[in-house]
C-alpha positions, -999 to 999 in steps of 0.1 A, spaced: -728 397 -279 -697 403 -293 -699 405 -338 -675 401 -364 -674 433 -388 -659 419 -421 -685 382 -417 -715 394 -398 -713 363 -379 -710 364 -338 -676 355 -320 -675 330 -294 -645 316 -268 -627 294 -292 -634 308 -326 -603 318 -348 -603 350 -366 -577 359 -394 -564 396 -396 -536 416 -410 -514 439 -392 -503 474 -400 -481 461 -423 -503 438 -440 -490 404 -428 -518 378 -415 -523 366 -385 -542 337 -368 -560 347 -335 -581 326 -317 -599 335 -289 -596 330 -252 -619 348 -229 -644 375 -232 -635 409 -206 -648 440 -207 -642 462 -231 -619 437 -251 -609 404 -256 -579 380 -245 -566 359 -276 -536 347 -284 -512 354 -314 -498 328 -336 -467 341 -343 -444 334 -377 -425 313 -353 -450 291 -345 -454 300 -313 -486 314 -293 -483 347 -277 -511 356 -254 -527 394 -253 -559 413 -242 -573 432 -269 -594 462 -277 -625 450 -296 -621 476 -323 -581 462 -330 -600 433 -343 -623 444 -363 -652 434 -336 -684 451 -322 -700 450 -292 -742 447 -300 -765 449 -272 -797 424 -270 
């Protein structure tokens, strides 16, 4: 089960998560698939346009919790 740091909440395929970059500029990421040790999302970028990555869990601001 994969949690949300900053809500609590869990994160499912589908769900859209809001964070900053480096530089402080939000982004909108919603997510795509579940792999190990990461996720694959894609990027809304200030374009408009959808860029698709796979993504450490801990460069979103996610944990991993056991059952």
């Amino acid at each position: 089960m994969i949690i949300d740091r900053k809500t609590g909440k869990s994160v499912h395929i589908g769900d859209t998560l809001i964070r900053k970059d480096y530089k402080g500029f939000k982004h909108k990421y919603e997510v795509m698939d579940i792999i190990p040790r990461g996720v694959w999302v894609r990027k809304l970028t200030q374009g408009d346009r959808w860029v698709y990555l796979s993504m450490t869990l801990a460069s979103l601001q996610l944990d991993e919790v056991m059952k």
